[in-house]
C-alpha positions, 0 to 999 in steps of 0.5 A: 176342845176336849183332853183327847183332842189337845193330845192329838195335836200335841203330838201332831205338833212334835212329829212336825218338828222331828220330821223338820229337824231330820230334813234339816239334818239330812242337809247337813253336808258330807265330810270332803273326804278328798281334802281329808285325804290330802291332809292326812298324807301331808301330815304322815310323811316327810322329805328325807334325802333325795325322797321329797314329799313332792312324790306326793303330788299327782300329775293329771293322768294319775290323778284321773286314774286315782277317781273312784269311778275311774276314767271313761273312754274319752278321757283314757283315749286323752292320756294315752294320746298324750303319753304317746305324742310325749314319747322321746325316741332315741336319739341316734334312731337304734333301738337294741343295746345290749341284752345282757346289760338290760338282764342286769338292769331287770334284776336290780331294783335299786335307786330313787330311794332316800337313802340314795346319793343321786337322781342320776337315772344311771344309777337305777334299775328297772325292777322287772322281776318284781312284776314280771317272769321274763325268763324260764330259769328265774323261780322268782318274779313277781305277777302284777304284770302279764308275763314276758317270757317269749316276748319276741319270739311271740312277736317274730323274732324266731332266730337270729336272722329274724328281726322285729317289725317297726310296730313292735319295736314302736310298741316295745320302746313307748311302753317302756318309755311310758306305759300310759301310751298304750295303757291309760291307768297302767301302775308300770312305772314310766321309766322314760317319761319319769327320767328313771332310766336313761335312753342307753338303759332302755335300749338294754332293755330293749335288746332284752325283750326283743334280741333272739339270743336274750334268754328271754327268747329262749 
């Protein structure tokens, strides 16, 4: 066997074992990048005051939400059934309180902060501007959330003699009790089902949106 031909196999030889320790390699598994996550958070906060790191941890509808490839038809249509099915109703069956308590609870974003004394939902606000417009007079809101200016005008509430139909009271009081009823992955806050508000706070709310003389509708 000549020079030239050990030298071929030589370097056959070598390429095998570079080719056998790349595929070995490519089989090295991938970081579990989920449990890295978790780690990190746990590691980056602490329970202070009413705010325990408790807030952390996912319930099942938002851990759904959080999935890179986001959730399919059948698995959006099982949150919102749930969300709807666990929708507390009011209690004495009236739904409109007091509009001008409810613009009052919009614009106050306090409460649930660790800073707070209590978890009372009394003493929360419902933070809508933050995301929404709701009246034509207010130059400051915020536009995560779709605009609420006319809600019930839009939706047949033209004059104090005209009411809201059953649906949309149906619709308006699940969605603010909680937003996944109608919406699977909605990032509104679930005030109802969360216990951040209480059933006499929605109902301001309530008469917020829906109350023909609320300047919302006007």
């Amino acid at each position: 066997m000549g020079p030239r031909m050990r030298r071929g196999r030589s370097w056959d030889r070598a390429m095998i074992c570079a080719l056998v320790l790349g595929g070995c390699a490519s089989f090295t598994p991938s970081p579990d990048y989920d449990a890295m996550m978790h780690r990190m958070m746990a590691a980056s906060f602490r329970g202070e005051g009413i705010a325990g790191v408790d807030r952390l941890q996912q319930d099942a509808a938002n851990a759904a939400c959080s999935e890179a490839q986001g959730v399919s038809a059948a698995v959006g249509a099982s949150i919102q059934r749930a969300a709807l099915n666990a929708v507390r109703w009011p209690s004495d069956g009236q739904f409109i309180g007091d509009w001008r308590e409810g613009e009052r609870l919009a614009q106050s974003g306090r409460g649930m902060t660790w800073t707070d004394k209590s978890t009372a939902s009394d003493a929360n606000g419902g933070g809508c501007y933050n995301c929404h417009e709701l009246t034509a007079r207010e130059i400051a809101y915020g536009t995560l959330g779709p605009s609420l200016y006319r809600y019930g005008k839009l939706r047949g509430v033209t004059d104090p003699s005209s009411a809201p139909s059953k649906a949309v009271i149906d619709y308006t009081w699940a969605k603010l009790w909680n937003a996944k009823s109608s919406n699977a992955c909605s990032g509104m806050p679930r005030f109802g089902a969360a216990g951040l508000l209480n059933e006499v706070q929605l109902k301001h709310l309530m008469a917020l949106l829906l109350d023909p003389n609320s300047p919302v509708n006007q």
